[in-house]
Structures are given as structure tokens and as C-alpha cells.
C-alpha positions in Angstrom: 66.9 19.0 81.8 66.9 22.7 80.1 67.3 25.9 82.1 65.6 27.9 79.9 62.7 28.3 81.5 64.8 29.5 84.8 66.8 31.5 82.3 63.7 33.0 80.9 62.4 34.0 84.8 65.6 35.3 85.6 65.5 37.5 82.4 61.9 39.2 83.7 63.5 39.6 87.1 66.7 41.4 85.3 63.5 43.3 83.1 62.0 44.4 86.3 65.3 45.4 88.1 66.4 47.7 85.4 63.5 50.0 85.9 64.1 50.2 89.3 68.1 50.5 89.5 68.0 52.9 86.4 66.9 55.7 89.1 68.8 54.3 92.2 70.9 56.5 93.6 73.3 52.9 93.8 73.7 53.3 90.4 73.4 57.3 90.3 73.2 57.6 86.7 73.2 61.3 86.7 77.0 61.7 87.9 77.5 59.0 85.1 76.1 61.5 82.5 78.0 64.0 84.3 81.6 62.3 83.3 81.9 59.9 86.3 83.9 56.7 85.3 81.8 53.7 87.3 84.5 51.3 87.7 86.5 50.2 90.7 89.9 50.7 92.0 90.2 46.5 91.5 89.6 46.3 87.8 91.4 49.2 86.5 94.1 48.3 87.9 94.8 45.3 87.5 92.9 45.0 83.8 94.9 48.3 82.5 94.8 50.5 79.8 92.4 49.3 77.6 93.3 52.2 74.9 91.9 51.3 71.1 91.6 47.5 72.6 88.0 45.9 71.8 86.3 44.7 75.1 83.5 42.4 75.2 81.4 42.7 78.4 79.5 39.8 79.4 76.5 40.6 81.5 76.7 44.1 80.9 73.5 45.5 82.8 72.6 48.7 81.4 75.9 49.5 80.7 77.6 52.2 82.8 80.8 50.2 83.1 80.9 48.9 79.7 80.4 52.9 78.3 83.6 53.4 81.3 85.8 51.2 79.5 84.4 53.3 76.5 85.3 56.7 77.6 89.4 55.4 79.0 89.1 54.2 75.4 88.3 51.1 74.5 86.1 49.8 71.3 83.3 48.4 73.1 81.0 45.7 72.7 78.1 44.7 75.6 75.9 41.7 76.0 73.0 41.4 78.5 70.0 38.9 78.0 67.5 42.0 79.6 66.0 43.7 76.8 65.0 47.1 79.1 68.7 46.9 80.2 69.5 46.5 76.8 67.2 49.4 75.6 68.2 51.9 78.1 72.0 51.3 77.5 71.5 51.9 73.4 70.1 55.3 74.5 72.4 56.2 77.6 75.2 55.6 74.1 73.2 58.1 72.1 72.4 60.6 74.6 75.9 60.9 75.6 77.8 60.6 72.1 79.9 57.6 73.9 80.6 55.1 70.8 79.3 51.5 71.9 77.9 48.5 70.7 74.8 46.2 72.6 73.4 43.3 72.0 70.7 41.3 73.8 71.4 38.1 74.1 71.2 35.1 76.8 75.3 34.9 76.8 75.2 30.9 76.1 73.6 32.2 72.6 75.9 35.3 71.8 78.2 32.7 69.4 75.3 33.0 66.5 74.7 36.6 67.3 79.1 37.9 67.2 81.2 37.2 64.9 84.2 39.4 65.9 87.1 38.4 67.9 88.3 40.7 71.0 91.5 42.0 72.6 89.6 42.0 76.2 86.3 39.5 77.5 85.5 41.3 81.0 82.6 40.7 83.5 81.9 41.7 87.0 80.1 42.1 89.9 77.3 39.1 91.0 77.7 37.6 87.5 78.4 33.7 87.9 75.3 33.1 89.8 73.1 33.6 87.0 74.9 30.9 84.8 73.9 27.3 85.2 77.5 26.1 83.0 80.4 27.3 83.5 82.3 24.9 81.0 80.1 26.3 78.2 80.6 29.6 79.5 84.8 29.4 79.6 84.2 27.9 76.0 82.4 31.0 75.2 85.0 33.3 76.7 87.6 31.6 74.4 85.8 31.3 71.6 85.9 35.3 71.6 89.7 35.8 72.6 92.6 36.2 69.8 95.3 34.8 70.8 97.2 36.6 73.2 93.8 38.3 74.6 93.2 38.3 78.2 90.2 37.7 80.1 89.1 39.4 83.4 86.9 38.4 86.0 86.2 40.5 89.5 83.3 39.1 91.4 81.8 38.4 94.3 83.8 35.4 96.1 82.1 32.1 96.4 82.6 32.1 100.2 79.8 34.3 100.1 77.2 31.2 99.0 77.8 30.0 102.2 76.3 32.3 104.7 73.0 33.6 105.6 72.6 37.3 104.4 69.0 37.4 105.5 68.4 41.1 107.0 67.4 39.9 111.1 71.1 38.3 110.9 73.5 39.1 113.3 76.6 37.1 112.3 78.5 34.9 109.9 76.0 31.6 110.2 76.6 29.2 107.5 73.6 27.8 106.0 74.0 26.6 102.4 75.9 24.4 100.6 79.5 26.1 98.7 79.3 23.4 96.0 77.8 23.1 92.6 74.2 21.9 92.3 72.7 21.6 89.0 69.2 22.4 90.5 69.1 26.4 91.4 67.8 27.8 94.2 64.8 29.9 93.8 65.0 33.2 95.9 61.7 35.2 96.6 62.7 39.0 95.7 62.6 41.6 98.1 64.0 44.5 96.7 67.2 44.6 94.7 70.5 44.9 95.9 70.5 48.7 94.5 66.9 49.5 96.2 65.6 47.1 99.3 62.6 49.1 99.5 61.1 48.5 95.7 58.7 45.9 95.5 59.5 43.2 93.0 57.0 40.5 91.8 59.2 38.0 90.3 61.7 35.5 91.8 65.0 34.6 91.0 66.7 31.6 90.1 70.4 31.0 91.0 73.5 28.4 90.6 76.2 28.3 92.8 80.1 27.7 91.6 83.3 26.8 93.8 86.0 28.4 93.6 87.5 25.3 91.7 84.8 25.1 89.6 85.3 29.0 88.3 89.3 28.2 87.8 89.1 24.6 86.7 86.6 25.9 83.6 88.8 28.0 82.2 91.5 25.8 82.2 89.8 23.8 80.7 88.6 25.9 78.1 92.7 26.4 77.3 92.8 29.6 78.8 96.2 29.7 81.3 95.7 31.5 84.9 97.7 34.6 85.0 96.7 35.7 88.6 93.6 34.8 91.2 93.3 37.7 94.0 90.7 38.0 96.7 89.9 40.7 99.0 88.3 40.8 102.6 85.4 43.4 101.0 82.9 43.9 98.8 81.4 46.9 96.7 77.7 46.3 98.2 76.4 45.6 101.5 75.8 41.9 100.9 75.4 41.1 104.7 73.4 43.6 107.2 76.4 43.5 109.7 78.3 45.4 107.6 80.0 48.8 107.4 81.4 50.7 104.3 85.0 52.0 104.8 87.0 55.5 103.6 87.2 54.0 100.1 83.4 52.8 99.7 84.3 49.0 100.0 81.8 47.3 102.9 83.5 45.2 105.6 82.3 42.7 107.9 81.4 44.4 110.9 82.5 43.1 114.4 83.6 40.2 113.4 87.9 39.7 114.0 88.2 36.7 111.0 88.9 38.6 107.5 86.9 36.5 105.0 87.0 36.5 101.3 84.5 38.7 99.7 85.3 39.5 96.6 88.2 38.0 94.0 89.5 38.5 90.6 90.7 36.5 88.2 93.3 37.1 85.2 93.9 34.7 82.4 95.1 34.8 78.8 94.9 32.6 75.4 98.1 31.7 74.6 96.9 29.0 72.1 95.7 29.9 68.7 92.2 28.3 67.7 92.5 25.0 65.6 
């Protein structure tokens, strides 16, 4: 059975987000324009200097990280399927002289749209979700690797599929399933993650991954695992018992067992395409 058609509602959900998160102060596009770099401790250090590399972004958004990588200095190239994220991020480019490339695309379609190879393929940040393969997504990845190119992943760990977030909850209460289903869930909006107040019309439609299943796809794909890291924090309040900490990372909140929030992923193509 195709996805498109929950493809195509999750693309006028991502539509009607933009305008919202555009003027959120979670995304505080202002300071961007100011000079701020948007990134995270977590992927600049462990990605690296990306000086005169090319970068693809996957799932870009609007762009503020992929015009980061920009100004530390890489040749940048970012892919969204929204076409207001898509629209705004041409003009943030413009408006602030940063040299960048976008192009809107549903990523399983970017292949006929990109014919370049890249030093760098990086994505981030409540990503996987919105992808109902992640075989032809690993393929994708390599496809757009030389040889010796790494790609990175930091995300939001699968653990998190498990539990209720809803916002009357007071504790970790598991409630879905952690595997793979090729049905997605459909998720009534309200709000975004940036702004719970907005009021959003259109729902969302979402696929869950294992852990396995993120790893075992890239392998797959020929790719060989570098490093797999995860972290007992997040860079958003995804549950309401949380609490942000000195460095802006939220934690569970009264609750002593550490869980895995977040994790990032390294891996590089050693193998030359045939």
C-alpha cells in the first residue's frame, strides 16, 4: 500500500507548522539573524569541523541549522518536503548573505532531483518518525556519500515511542508499542512542539523505528557503524514532568531511573559504489 497520501498530510501539517515556528521564540529566529549558531553541543562535537566539506541535510526545516553548518563553513545543500519551510529558508539565505542551497523534495524522491555527491549527509532532531522506510532511506544516505564520507544522525531515542507524553501525565507509563508497524499512527495536533498554544487543523501521521531497525538499515545499506551514543536528555520538553538543566537539555523530573532520550549515530562508506 503507498504512503503517499500520509506523506502528503504530513507535508500540510509541516506547511502549517512552519508559519507558526517561524515566529516562536523555540526557534528565535532573530538571535539567528543576529549571528547565533543553532546547533547543539552533541553534533558539533562529535560531527567536527565541517570546513569547505559539502553537507547534505535531510529534513532540513527552515533551515537554521543547515545555514549553521554554513556559517562554521561548510558548502551546504538542504532538503525538506514543506514548501513554506522551503520558501522561508531560500530567503533567510538571501537576507543574510549565507551561501546555501534548498530543495523541496519528499527525501525518498531527492535521487531524481541531486546529482552531486557529498563529504557529510546529516539529520536531526524528531526526524525518523516521519519516514515510513528506513531501508530506502539508508539506501538514499549512501547513494549520496563518496567514499570515505560520513553520515551523522542525532535524534530523539526510540525509547521515547514507548511512553505516554500526554500533558495530564505524571510519570513514565508505557503505552505503545517500541516496534516497527507499517501502519502509522495518526496523532490529532495540538500545538507544535515549538508553540502548544497555536491551533493546528491538520493531523499527523507517524512510523515508529527500533533501535535495531535505525542501525540494522544502514548496515545494510553498506555503511559501517563508527559510534552509537545516547544520552539521558533531550533538547525539548517531550514529557510534561520534565525540567530543563544549566545547559538547556530537559531531564526527567523526579523520576531516579536515567532513560535514554536522545542518541547519535556515526557511520562512514568505506566501499566505493559499483
Amino acid at each position: 500500500m503507498s504512503n503517499d497520501r500520509y506523506i502528503n498530510a504530513n507535508r500540510e501539517l509541516w506547511n502549517e507548522w512552519t508559519k507558526v515556528h517561524v515566529h516562536s521564540d523555540f526557534y528565535n529566529v532573530d538571535e539567528f539573524k543576529k549571528g547565533k549558531i543553532t546547533l547543539k553541543d552533541i553534533e558539533l562535537a562529535e560531527l567536527g569541523d565541517v570546513k569547505n566539506k559539502s553537507l547534505l541535510h535531510l529534513q532540513c526545516h527552515f533551515g537554521l541549522d543547515t545555514l549553521s553548518w554554513a556559517r562554521l563553513g561548510a558548502e551546504v545543500t538542504g532538503v525538506d518536503f514543506s514548501e513554506e519551510a522551503i520558501e522561508y529558508a531560500k530567503r533567510l539565505s538571501q537576507e543574510l548573505d549565507i551561501p546555501a542551497r534548498f530543495i523541496c523534495s519528499n527525501i525518498y524522491d531527492t535521487i531524481e532531483l541531486i546529482t552531486d555527491k557529498f563529504d557529510i549527509v546529516f539529520t536531526s532532531y524528531g526526524v525518523l518518525c516521519w519516514l515510513p522506510d528506513l531501508v530506502e532511506w539508508a539506501e538514499i544516505i549512501s547513494h549520496f556519500l563518496r567514499c570515505g564520507g560520513i553520515f551523522y544522525i542525532v535524534e530523539f531515542h526510540p525509547v521515547n515511542n514507548i511512553f505516554d507524553n500526554e500533558k495530564d501525565t505524571e510519570g513514565l507509563v508505557a503505552k505503545y508499542s517500541y516496534f516497527h508497524s507499517t501502519d502509522p499512527v495518526k496523532w490529532e495536533s495540538d500545538g507544535t512542539y515549538a508553540d502548544k498554544t497555536a491551533v493546528i487543523s491538520n493531523p499527523s501521521f507517524e512510523w515508529t523505528h527500533s533501535m535495531s531497525d535505525i542501525i540494522n538499515s544502514l548496515i545494510s545499506a553498506g555503511l559501517t557503524i563508527e559510534f552509537v551514543h545516547e544520552f539521558p536528555y533531550c533538547y525539548y520538553d517531550h514529557y510534561p514532568f520534565m525540567e530543563k538543566d544549566d545547559k538547556g537539555w530537559w531531564r526527567l523530573k523526579n523520576i531516579e531511573a536515567e532513560v535514554p532520550l536522545t542518541f547519535s549515530l556515526r557511520a562512514r562508506k568505506v566501499q566505493p559504489d559499483h
